[in-house]
Structure formats: C-alpha cells, structure tokens
PDB file of N, CA, C and O in Angstrom:
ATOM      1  N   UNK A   1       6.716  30.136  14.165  1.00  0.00           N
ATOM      2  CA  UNK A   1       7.850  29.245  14.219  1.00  0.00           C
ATOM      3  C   UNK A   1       7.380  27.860  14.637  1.00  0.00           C
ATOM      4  O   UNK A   1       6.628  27.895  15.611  1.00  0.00           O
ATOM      5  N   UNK A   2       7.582  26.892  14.248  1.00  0.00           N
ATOM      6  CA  UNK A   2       7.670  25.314  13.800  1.00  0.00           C
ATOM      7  C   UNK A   2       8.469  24.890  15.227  1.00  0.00           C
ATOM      8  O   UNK A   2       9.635  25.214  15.451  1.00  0.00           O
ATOM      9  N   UNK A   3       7.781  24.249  15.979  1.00  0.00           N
ATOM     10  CA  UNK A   3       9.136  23.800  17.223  1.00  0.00           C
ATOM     11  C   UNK A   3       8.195  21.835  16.784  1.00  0.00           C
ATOM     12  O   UNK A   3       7.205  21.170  17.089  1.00  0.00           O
ATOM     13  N   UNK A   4       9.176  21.794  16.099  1.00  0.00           N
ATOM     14  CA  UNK A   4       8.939  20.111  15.413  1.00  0.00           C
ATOM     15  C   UNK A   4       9.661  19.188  16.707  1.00  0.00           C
ATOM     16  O   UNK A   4      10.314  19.876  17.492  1.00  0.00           O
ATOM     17  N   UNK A   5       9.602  17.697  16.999  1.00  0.00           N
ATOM     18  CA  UNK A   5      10.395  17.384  17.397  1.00  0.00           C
ATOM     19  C   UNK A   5      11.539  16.518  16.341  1.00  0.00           C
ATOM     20  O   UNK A   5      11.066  16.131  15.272  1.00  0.00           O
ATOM     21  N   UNK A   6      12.774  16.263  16.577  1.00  0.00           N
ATOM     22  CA  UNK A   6      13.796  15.794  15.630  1.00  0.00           C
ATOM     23  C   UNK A   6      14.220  14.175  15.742  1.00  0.00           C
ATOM     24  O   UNK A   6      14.711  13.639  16.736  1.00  0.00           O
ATOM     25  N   UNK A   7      13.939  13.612  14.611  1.00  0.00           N
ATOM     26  CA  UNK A   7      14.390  12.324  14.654  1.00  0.00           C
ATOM     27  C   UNK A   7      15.134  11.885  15.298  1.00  0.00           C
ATOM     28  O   UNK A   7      16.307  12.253  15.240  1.00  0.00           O
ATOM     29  N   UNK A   8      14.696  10.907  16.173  1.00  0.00           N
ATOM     30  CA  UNK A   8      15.930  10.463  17.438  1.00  0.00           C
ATOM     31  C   UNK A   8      16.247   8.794  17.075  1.00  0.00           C
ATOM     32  O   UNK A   8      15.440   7.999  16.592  1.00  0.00           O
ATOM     33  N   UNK A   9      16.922   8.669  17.258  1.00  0.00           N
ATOM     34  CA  UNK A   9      17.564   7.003  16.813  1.00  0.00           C
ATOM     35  C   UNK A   9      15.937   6.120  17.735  1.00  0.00           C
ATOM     36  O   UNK A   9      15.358   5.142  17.261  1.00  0.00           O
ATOM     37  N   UNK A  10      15.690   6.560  18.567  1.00  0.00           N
ATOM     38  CA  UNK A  10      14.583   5.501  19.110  1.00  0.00           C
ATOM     39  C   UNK A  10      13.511   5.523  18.407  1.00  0.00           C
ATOM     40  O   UNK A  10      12.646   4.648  18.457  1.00  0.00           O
ATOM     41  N   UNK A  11      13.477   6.623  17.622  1.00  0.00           N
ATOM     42  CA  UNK A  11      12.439   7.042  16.923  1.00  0.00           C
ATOM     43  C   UNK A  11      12.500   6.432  15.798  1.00  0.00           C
ATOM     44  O   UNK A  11      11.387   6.056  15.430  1.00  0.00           O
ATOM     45  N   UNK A  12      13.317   6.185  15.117  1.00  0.00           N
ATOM     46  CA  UNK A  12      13.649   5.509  13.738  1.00  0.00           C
ATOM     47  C   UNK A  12      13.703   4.109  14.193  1.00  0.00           C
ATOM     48  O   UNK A  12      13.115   3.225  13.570  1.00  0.00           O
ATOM     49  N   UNK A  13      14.466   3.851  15.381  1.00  0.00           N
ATOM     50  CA  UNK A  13      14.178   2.636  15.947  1.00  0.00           C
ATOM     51  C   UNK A  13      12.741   1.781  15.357  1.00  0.00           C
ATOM     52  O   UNK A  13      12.658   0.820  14.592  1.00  0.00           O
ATOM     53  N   UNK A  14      11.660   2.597  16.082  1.00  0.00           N
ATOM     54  CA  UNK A  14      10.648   2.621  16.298  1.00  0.00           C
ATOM     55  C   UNK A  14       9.425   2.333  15.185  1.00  0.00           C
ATOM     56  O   UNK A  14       8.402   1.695  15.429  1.00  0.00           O
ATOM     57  N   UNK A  15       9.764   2.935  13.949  1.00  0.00           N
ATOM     58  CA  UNK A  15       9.621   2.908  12.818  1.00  0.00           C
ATOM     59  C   UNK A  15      10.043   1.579  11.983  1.00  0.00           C
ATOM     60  O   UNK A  15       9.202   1.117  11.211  1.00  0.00           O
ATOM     61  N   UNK A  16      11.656   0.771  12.136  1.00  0.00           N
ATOM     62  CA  UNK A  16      11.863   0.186  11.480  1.00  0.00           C
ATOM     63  C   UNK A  16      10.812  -1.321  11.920  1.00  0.00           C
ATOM     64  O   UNK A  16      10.213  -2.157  11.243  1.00  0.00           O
ATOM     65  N   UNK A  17      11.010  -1.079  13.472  1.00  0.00           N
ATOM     66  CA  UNK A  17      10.174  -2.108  14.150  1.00  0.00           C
ATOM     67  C   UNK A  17       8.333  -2.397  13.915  1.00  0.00           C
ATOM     68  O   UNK A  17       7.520  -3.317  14.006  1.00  0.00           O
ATOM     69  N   UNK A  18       8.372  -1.326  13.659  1.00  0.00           N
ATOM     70  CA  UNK A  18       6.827  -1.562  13.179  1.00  0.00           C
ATOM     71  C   UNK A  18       6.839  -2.071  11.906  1.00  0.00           C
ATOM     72  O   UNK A  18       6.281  -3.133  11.630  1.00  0.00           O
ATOM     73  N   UNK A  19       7.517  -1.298  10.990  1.00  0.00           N
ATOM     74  CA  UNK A  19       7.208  -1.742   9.595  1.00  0.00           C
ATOM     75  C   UNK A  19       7.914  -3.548   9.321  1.00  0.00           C
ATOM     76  O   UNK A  19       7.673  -4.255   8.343  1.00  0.00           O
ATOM     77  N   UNK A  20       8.602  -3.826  10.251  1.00  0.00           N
ATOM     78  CA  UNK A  20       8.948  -5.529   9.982  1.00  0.00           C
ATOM     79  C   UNK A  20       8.066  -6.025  11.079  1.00  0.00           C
ATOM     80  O   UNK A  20       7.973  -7.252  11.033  1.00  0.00           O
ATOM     81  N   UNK A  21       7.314  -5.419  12.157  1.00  0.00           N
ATOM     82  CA  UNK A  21       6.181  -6.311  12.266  1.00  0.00           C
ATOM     83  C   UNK A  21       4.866  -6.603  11.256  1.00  0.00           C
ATOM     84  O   UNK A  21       4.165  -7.575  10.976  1.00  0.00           O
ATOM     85  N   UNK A  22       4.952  -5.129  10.860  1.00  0.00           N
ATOM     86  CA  UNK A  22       3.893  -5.316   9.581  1.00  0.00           C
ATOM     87  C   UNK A  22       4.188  -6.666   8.011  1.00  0.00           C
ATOM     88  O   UNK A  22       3.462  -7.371   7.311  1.00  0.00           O
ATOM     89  N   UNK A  23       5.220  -6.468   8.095  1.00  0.00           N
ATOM     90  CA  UNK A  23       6.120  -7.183   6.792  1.00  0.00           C
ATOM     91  C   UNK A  23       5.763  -8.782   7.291  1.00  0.00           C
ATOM     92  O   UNK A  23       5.297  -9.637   6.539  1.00  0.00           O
ATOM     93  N   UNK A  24       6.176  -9.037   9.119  1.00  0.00           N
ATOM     94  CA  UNK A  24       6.060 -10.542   9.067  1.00  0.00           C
ATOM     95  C   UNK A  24       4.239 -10.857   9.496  1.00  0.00           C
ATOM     96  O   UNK A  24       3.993 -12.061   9.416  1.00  0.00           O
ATOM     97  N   UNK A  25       3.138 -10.087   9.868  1.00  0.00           N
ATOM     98  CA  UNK A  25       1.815  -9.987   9.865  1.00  0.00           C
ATOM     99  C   UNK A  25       1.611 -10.082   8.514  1.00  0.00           C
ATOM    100  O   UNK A  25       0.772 -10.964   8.332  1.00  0.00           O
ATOM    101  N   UNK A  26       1.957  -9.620   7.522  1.00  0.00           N
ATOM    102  CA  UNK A  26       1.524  -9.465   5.968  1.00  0.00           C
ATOM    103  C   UNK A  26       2.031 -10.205   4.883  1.00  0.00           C
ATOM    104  O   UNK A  26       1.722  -9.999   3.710  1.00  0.00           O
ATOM    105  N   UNK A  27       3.068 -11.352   5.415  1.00  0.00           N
ATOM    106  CA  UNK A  27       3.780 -12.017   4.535  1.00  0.00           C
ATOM    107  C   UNK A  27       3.456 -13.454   4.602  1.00  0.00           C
ATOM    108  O   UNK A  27       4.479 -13.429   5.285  1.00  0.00           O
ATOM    109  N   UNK A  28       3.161 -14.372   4.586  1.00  0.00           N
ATOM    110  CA  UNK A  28       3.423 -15.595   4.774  1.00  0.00           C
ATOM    111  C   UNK A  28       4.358 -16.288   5.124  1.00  0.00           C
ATOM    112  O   UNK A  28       5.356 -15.788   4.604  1.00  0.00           O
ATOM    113  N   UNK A  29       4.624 -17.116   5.678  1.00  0.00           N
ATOM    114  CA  UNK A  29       6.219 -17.435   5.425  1.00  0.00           C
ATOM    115  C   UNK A  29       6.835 -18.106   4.624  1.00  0.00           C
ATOM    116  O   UNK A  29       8.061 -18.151   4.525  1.00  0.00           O
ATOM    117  N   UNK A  30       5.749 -18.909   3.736  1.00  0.00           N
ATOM    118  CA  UNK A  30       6.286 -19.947   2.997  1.00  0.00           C
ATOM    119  C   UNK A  30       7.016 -18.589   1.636  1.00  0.00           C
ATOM    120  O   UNK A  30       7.943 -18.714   0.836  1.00  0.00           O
ATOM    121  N   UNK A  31       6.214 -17.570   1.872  1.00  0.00           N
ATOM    122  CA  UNK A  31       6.917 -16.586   0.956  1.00  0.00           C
ATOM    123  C   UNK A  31       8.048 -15.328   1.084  1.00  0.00           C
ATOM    124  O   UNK A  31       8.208 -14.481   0.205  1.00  0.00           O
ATOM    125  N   UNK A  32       8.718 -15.377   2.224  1.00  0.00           N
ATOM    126  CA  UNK A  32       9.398 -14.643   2.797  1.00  0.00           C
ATOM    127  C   UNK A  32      10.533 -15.121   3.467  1.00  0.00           C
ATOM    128  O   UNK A  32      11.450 -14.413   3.882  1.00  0.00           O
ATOM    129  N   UNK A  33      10.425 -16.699   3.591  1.00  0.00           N
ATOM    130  CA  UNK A  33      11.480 -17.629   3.885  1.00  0.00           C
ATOM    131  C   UNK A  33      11.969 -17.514   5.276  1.00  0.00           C
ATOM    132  O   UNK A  33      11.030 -17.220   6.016  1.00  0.00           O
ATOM    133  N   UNK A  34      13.207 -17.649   5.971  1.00  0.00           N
ATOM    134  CA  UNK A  34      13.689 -17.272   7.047  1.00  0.00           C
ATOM    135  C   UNK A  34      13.336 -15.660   7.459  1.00  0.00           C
ATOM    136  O   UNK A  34      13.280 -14.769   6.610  1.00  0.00           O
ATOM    137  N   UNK A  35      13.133 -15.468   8.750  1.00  0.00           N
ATOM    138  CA  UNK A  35      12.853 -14.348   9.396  1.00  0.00           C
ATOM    139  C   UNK A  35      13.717 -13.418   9.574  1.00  0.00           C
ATOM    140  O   UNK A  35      13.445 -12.257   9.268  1.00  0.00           O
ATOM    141  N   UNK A  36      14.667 -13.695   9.995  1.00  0.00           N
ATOM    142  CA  UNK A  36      15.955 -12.669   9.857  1.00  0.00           C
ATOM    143  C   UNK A  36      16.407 -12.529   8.546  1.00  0.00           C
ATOM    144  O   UNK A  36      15.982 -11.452   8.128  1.00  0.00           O
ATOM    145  N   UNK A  37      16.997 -13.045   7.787  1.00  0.00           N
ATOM    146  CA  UNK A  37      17.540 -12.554   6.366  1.00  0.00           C
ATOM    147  C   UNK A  37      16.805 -11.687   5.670  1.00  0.00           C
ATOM    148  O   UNK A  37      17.200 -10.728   5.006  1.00  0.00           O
ATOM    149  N   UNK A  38      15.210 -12.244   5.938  1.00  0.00           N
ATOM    150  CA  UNK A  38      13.562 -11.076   4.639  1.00  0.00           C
ATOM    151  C   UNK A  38      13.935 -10.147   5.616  1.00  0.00           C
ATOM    152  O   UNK A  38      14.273  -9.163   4.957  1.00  0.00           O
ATOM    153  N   UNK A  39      14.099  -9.830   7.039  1.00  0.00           N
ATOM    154  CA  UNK A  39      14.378  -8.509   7.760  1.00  0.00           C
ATOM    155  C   UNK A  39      14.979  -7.741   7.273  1.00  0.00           C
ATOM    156  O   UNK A  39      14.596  -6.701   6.737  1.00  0.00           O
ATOM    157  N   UNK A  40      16.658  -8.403   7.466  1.00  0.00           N
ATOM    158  CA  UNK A  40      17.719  -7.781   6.752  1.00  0.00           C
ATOM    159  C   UNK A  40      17.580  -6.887   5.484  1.00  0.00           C
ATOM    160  O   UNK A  40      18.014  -5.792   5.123  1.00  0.00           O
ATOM    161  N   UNK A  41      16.832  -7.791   5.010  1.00  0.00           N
ATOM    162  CA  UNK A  41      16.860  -7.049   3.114  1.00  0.00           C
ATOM    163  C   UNK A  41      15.397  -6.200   3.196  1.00  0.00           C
ATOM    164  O   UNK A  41      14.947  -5.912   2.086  1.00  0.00           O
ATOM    165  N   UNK A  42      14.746  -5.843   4.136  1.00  0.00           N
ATOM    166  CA  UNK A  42      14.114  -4.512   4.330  1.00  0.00           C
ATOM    167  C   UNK A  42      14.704  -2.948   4.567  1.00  0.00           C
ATOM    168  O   UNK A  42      14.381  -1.790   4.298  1.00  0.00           O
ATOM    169  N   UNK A  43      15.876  -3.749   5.308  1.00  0.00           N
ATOM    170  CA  UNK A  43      17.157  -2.729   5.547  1.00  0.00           C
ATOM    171  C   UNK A  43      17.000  -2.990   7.000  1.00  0.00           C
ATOM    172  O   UNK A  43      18.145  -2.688   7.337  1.00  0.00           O
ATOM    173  N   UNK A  44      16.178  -3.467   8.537  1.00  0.00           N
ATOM    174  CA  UNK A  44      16.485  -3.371   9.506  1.00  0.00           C
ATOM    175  C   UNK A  44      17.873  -3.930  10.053  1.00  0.00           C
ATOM    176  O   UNK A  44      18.617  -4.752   9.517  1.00  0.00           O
ATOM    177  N   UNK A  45      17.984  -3.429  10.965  1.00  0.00           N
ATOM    178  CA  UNK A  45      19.398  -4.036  11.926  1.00  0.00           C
ATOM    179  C   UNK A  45      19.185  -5.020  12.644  1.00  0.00           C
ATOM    180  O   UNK A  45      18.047  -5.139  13.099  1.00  0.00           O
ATOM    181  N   UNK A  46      20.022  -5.848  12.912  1.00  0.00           N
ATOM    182  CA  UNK A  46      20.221  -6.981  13.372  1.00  0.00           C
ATOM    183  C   UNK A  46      19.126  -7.032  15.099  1.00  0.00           C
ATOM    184  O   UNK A  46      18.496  -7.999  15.527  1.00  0.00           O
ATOM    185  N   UNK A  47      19.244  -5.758  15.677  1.00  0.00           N
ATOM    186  CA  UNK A  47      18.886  -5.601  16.619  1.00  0.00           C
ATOM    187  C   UNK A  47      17.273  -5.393  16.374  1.00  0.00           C
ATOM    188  O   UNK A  47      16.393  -5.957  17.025  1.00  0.00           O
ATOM    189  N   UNK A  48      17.072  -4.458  15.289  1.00  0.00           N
ATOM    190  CA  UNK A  48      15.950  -4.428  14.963  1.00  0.00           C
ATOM    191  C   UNK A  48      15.071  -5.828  14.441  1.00  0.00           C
ATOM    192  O   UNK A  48      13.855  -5.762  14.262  1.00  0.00           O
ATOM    193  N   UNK A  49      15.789  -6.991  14.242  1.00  0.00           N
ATOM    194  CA  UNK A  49      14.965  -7.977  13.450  1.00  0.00           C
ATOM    195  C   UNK A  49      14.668  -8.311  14.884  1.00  0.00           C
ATOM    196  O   UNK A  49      13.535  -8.286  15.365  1.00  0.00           O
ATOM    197  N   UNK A  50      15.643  -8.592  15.462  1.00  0.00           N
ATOM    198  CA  UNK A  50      15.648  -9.252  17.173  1.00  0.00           C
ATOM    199  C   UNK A  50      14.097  -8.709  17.757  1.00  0.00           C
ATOM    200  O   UNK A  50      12.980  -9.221  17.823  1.00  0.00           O
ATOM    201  N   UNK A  51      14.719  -7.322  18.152  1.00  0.00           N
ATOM    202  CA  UNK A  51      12.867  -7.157  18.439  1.00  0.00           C
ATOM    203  C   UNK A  51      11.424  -7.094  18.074  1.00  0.00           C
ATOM    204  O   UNK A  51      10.394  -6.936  18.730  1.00  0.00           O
ATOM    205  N   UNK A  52      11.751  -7.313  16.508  1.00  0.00           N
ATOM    206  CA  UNK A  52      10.921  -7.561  15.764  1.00  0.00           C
ATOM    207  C   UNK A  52      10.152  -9.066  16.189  1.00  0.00           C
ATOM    208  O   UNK A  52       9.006  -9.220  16.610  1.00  0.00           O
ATOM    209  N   UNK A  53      11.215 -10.112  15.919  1.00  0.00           N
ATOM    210  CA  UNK A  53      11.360 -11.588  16.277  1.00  0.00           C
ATOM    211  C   UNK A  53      10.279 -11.586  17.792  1.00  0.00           C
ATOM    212  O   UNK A  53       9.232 -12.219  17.934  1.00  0.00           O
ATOM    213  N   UNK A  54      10.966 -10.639  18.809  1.00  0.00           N
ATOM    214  CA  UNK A  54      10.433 -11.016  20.217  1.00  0.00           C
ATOM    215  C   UNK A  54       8.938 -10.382  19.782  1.00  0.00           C
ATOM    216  O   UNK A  54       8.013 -11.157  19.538  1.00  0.00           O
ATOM    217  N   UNK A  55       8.778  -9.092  19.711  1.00  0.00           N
ATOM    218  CA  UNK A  55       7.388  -8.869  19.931  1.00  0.00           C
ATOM    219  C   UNK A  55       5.999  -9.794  19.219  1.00  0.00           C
ATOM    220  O   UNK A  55       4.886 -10.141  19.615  1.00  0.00           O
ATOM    221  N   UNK A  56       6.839  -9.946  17.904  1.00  0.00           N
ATOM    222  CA  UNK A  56       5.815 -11.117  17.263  1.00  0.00           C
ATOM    223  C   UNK A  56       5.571 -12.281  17.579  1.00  0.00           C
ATOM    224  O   UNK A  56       4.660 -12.929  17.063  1.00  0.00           O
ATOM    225  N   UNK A  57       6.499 -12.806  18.646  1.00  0.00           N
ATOM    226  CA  UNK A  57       6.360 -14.301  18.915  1.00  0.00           C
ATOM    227  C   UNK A  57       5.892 -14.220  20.597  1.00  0.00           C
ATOM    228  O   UNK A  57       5.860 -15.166  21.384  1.00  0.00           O
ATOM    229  N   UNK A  58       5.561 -12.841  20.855  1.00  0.00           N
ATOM    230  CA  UNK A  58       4.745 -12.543  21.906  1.00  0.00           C
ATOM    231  C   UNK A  58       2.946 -12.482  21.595  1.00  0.00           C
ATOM    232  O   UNK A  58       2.043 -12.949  22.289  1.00  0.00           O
ATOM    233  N   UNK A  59       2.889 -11.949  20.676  1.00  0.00           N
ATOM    234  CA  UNK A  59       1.261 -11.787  19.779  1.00  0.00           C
ATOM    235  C   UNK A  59       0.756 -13.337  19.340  1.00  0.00           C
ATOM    236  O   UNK A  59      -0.422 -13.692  19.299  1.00  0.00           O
ATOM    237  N   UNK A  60       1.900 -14.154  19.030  1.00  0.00           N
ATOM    238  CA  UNK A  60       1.589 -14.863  18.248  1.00  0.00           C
ATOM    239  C   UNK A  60       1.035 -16.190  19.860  1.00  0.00           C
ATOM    240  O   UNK A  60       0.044 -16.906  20.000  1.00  0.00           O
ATOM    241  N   UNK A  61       2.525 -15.892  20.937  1.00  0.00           N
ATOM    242  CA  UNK A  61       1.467 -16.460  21.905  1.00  0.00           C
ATOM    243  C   UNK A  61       0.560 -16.150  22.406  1.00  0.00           C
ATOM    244  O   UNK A  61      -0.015 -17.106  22.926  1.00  0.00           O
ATOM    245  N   UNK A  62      -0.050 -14.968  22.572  1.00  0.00           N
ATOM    246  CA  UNK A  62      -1.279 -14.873  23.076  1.00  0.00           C
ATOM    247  C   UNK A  62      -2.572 -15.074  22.376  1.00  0.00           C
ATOM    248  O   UNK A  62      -3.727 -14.889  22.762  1.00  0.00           O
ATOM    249  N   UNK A  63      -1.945 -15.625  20.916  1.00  0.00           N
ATOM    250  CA  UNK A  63      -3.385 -15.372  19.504  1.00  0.00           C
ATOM    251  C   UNK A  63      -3.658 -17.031  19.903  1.00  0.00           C
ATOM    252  O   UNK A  63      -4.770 -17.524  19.713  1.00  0.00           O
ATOM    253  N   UNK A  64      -2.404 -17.915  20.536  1.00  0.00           N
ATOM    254  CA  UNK A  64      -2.776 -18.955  20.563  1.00  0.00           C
ATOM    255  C   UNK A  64      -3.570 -19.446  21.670  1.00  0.00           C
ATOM    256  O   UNK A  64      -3.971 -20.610  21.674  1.00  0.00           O
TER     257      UNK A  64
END
C-alpha cells in the first residue's frame, strides 16, 4: 500500500511560485512585458505573482 502524501493548497502554492520564478529568471523583460499580467496569463494568482514579485526582487538584490 502507497501512503503518498496529497496535494495541499501550499503545495500547489509552491509549485506555481517556482515555476513564475523560473518564467521571470528565463524571460527577458523586454519580452514578457509587465510582471504581473505575463504572471497572470501563466495562470498564477494574484497572490502568487505577489510572491513571486517579492522573492525575485530579493535575489535580484543580493546579485547586485
């Protein structure tokens, strides 16, 4: 018997947040335009672009 653990909203959370940090690491911006809207139309949530927004502009100060 399989004792999996089950998708939990933090978990998907978790997922959407990585893959739009990956999206704004892998995009340019001159090609992806505003940051929240290219989020949006990945499918993340509003909340999700948000922390997307913070953690990257945390990396991005320390790269500087």
């Amino acid at each position: 018997m399989m004792t999996g653990r089950p998708e939990t909203e933090d978990h998907i959370e978790t997922d959407n947040v990585e893959r739009g940090l990956r999206f704004l690491d892998e995009t340019p911006r001159h090609l992806r335009g505003p940051s929240v809207p290219a989020l949006k139309r990945l499918g993340l949530s509003a909340k999700d672009a948000c922390e997307v927004l913070r953690i990257h502009g945390m990396k991005m100060a320390r790269a500087g």
